[in-house]
Structures are given as structure tokens and as C-alpha cells.
N, CA, C and O of each residue as an XYZ file, in Angstrom:
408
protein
N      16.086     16.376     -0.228
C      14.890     17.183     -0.403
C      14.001     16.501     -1.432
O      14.488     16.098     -2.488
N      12.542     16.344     -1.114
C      11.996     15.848     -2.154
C      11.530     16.901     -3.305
O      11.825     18.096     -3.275
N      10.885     16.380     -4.156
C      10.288     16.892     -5.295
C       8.908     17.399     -4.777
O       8.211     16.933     -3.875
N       8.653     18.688     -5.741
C       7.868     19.667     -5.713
C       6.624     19.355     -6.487
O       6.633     19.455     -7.714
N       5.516     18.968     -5.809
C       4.316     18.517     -7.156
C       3.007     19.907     -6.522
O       2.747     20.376     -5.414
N       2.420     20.163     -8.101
C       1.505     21.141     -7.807
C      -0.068     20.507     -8.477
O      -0.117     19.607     -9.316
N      -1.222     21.176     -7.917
C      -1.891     20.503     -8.425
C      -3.313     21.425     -8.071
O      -3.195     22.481     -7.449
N      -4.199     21.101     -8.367
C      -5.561     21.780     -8.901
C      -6.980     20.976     -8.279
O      -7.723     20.268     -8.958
N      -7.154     21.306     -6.700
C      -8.480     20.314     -6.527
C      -9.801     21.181     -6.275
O      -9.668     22.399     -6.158
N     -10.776     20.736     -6.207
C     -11.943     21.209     -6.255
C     -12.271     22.072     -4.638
O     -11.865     21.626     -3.565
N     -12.871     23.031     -4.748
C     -13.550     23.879     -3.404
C     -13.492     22.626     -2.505
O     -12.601     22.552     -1.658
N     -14.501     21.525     -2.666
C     -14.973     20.833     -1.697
C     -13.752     20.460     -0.828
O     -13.523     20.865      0.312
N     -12.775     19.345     -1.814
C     -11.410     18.984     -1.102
C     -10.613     20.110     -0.651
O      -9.932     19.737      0.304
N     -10.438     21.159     -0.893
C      -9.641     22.276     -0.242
C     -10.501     23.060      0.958
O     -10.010     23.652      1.920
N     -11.475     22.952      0.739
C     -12.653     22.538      2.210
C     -12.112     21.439      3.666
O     -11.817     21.650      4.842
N     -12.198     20.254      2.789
C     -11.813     19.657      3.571
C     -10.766     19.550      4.241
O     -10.786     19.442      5.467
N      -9.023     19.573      3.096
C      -7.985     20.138      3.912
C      -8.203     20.529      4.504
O      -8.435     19.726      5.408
N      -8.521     22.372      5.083
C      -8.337     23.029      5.663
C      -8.870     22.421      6.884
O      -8.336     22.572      7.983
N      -9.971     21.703      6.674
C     -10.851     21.327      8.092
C      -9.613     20.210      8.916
O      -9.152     20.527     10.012
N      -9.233     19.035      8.274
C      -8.242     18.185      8.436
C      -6.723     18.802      9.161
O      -6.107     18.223     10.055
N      -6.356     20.015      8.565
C      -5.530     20.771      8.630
C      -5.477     21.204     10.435
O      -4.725     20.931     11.370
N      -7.000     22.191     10.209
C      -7.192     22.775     11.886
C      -7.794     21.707     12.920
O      -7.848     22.156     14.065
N      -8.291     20.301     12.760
C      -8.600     19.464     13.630
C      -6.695     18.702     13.918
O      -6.350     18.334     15.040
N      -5.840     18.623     12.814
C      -4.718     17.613     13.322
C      -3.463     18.670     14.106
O      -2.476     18.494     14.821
N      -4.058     19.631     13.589
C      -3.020     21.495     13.957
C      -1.848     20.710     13.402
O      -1.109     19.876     13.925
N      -1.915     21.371     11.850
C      -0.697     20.749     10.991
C      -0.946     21.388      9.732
O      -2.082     21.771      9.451
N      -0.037     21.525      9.000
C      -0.208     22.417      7.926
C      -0.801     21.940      6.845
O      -1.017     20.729      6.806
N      -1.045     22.465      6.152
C      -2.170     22.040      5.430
C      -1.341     21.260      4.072
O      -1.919     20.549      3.250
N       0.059     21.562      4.064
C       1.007     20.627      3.018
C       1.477     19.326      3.432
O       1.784     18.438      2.637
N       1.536     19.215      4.842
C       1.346     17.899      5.836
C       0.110     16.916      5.756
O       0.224     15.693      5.848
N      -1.104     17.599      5.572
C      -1.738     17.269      5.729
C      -1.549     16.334      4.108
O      -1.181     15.167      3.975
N      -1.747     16.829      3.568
C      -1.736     16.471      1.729
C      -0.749     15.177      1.740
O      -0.937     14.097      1.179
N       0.281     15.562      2.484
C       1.423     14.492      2.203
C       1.242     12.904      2.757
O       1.429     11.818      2.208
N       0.726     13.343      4.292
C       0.077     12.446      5.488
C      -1.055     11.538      4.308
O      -0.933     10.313      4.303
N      -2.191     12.222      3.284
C      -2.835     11.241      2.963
C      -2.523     11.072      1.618
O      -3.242     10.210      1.112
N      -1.753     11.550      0.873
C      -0.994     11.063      0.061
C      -0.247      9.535      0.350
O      -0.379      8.440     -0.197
N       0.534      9.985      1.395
C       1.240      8.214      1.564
C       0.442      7.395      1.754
O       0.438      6.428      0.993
N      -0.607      7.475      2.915
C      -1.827      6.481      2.801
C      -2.320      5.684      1.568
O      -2.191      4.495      1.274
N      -3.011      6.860      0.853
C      -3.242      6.782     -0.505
C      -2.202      5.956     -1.515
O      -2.553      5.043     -2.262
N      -1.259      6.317     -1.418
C      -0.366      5.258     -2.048
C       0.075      4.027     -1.798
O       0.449      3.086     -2.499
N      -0.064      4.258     -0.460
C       0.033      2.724      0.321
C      -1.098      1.559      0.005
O      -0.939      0.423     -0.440
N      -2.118      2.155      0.341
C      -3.728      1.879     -0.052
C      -3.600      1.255     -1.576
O      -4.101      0.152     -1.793
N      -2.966      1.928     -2.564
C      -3.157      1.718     -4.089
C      -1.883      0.643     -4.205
O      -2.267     -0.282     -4.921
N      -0.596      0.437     -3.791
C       0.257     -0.522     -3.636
C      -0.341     -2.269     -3.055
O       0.088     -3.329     -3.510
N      -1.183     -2.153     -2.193
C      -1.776     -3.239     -1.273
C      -2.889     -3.678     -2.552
O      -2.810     -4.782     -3.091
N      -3.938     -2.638     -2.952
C      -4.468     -3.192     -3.644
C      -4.488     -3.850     -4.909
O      -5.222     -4.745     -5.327
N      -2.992     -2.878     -5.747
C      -2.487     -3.972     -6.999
C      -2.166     -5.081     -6.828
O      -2.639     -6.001     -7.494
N      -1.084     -5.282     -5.680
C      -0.392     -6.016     -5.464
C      -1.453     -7.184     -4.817
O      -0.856     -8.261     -4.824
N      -2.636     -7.309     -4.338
C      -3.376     -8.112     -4.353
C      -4.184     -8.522     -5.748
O      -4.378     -9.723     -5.935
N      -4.504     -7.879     -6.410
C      -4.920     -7.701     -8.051
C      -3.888     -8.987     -8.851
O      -4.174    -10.072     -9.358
N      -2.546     -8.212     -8.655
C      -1.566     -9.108     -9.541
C      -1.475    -10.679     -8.832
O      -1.013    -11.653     -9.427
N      -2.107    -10.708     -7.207
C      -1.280    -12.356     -6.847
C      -2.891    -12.763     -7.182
O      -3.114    -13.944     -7.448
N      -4.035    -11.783     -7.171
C      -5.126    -12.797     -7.732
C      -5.434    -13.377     -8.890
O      -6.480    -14.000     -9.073
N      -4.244    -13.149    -10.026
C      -4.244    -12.989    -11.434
C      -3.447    -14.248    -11.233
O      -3.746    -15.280    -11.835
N      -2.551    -14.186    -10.489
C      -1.429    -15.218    -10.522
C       0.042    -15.211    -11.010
O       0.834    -16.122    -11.252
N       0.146    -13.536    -11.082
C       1.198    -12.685    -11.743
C       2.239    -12.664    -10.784
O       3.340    -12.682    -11.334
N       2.288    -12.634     -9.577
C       3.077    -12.511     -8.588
C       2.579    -13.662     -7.369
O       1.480    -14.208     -7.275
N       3.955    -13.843     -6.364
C       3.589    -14.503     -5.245
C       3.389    -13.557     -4.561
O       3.894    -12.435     -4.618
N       2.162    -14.234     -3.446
C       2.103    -13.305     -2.223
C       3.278    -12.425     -1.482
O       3.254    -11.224     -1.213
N       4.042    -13.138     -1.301
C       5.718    -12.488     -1.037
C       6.066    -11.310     -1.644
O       6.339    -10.261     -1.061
N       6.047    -11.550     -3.112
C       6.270    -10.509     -3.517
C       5.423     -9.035     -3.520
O       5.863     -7.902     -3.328
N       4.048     -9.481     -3.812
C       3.291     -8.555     -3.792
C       3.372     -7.931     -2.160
O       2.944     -6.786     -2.019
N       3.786     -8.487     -1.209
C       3.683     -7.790     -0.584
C       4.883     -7.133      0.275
O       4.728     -6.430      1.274
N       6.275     -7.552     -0.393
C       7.467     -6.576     -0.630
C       7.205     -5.354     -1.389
O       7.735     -4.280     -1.106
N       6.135     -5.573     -2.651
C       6.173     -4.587     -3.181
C       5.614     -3.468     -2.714
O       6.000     -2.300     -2.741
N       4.398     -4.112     -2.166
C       3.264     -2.832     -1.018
C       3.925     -2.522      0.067
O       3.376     -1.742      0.845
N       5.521     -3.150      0.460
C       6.166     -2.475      1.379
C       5.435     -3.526      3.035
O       5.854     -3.378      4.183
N       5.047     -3.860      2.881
C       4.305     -4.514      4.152
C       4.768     -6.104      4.494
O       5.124     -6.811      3.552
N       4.759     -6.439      5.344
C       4.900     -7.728      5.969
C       4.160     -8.840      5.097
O       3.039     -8.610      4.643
N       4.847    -10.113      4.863
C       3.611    -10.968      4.401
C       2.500    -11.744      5.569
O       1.606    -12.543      5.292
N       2.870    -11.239      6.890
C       1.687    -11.798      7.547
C       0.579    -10.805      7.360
O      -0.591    -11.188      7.342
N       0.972     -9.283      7.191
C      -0.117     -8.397      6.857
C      -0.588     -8.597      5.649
O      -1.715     -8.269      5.279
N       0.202     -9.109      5.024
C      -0.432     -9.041      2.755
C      -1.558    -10.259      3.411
O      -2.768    -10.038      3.366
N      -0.988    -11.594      4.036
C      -2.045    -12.516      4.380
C      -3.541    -11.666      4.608
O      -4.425    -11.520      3.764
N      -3.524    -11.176      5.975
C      -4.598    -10.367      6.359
C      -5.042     -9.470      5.726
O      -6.271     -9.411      5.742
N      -4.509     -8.693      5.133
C      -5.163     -7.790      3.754
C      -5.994     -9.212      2.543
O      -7.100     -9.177      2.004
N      -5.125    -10.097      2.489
C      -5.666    -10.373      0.998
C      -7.184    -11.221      2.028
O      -8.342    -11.222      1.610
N      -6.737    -11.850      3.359
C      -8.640    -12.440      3.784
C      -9.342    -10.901      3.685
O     -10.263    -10.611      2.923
N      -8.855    -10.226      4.392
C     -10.127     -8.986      4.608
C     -10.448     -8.273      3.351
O     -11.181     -7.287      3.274
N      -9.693     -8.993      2.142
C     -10.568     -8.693      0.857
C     -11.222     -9.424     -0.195
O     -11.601     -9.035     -1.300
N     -11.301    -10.841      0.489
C     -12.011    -11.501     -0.023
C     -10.863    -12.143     -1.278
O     -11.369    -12.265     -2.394
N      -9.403    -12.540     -1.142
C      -8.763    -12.880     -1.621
C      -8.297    -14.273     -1.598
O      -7.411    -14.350     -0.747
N      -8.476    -15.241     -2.079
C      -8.355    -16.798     -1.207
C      -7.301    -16.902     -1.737
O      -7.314    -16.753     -2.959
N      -6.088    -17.168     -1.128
C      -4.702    -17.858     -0.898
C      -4.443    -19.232     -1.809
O      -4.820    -20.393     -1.644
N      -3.774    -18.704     -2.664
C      -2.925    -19.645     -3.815
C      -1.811    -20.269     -3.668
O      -0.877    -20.173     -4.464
N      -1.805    -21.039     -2.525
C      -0.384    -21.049     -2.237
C       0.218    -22.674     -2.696
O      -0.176    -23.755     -2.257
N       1.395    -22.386     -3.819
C       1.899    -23.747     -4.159
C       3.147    -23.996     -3.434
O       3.720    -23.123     -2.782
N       3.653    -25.472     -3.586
C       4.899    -25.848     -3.339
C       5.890    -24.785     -3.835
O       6.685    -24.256     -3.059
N       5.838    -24.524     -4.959
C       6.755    -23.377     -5.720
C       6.788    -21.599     -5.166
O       7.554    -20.636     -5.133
N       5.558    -21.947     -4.835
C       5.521    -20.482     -3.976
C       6.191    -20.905     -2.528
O       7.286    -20.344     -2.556
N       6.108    -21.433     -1.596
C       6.731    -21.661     -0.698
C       8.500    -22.031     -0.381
O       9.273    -21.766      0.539
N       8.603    -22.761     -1.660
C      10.182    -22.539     -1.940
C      10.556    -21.149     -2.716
O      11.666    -20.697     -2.433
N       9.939    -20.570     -3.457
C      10.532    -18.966     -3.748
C      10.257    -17.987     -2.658
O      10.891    -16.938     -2.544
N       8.938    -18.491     -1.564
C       9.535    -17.866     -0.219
C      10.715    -18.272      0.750
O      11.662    -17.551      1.063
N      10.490    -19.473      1.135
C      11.906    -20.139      1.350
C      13.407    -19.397      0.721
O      14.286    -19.173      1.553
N      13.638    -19.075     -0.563
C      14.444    -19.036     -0.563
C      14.820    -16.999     -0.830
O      15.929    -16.466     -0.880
N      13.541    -16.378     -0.939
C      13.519    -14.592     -0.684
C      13.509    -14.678      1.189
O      13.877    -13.726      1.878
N      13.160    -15.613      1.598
C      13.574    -15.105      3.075
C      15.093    -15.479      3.788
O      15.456    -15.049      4.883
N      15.813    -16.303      2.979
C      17.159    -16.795      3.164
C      18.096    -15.759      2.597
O      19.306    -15.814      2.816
N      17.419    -14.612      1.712
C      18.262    -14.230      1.519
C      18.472    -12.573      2.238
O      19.468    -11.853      2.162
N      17.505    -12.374      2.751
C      17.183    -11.546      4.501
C      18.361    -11.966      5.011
O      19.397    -11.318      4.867
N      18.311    -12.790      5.481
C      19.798    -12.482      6.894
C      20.986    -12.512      6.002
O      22.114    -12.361      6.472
């Protein structure tokens, strides 16, 4: 069972739930949760592009961390205007995080 979070949003957004709510015919705590994960997903992709544009992380990682594929972190980081850092050293610490997959 997960954890119980409560919280306090404005008319407008509890507007909108409800509208979101009766267009997906889903409850309106579904609904919250449905763009909650988005939302977090969304905020994972974008650190994790933040930190490999800093040079804090490899692409690999950052995009284990956002949970996503690194052919998608690729395509996320072009469709944000992210240009690809990629060293010898990054390619052997992928080399050797994908050896350790199987």
C-alpha cells in the first residue's frame, strides 16, 4: 500500500481535476496520481539532463536515473537542445554498466 499525501490547491486546479476527472471517467485521485507520475518523470529527465550538461553524470546514468532507456535520454537530451559529451571514458563506463545487465 502506498503512502497517503494531502495537499491544498487552488479553485482553478481543482477545476481542472474535476474536468480531467469526467473527460478520462476516472476518479479524481487517479487522476492526481496519473499526472503526478508524469510530473515526476518529466522532473527526473530534466535533472538528469541538467546534471550530464554540467558534466556530473554520464548519459547512462542520468538516464537509469530518469528510469528511461539511453536511446530515449539520447532523444530527450537532442529535443532539448543538449549536445552529447560523449568520451572514451564514458563509453567504457557504458561498456562496462551494460555488462553488468545480463
Amino acid at each position: 500500500m502506498g503512502a497517503t499525501i494531502t495537499t491544498r490547491v487552488s479553485d482553478d486546479i481543482a477545476k481542472d481535476l474535476k474536468k480531467i476527472s469526467k473527460v478520462e471517467e476516472l476518479d479524481i485521485s487517479s487522476v492526481v496520481r496519473r499526472l503526478l507520475s508524469r510530473s515526476i518523470r518529466d522532473w527526473k529527465v530534466e535533472h538528469g539532463l541538467e546534471e550530464y550538461r554540467k558534466g556530473r553524470v554520464t548519459l547512462w546514468k542520468a538516464a537509469r536515473d530518469a528510469g528511461v532507456s539511453l536511446r530515449e535520454m539520447m532523444d530527450l537530451a537532442a529535443s532539448h537542445g543538449v549536445s552529447l559529451q560523449y568520451t572514451i571514458d564514458d563509453l567504457k563506463e557504458d561498456f562496462e554498466a551494460a555488462a553488468q545487465l545480463r
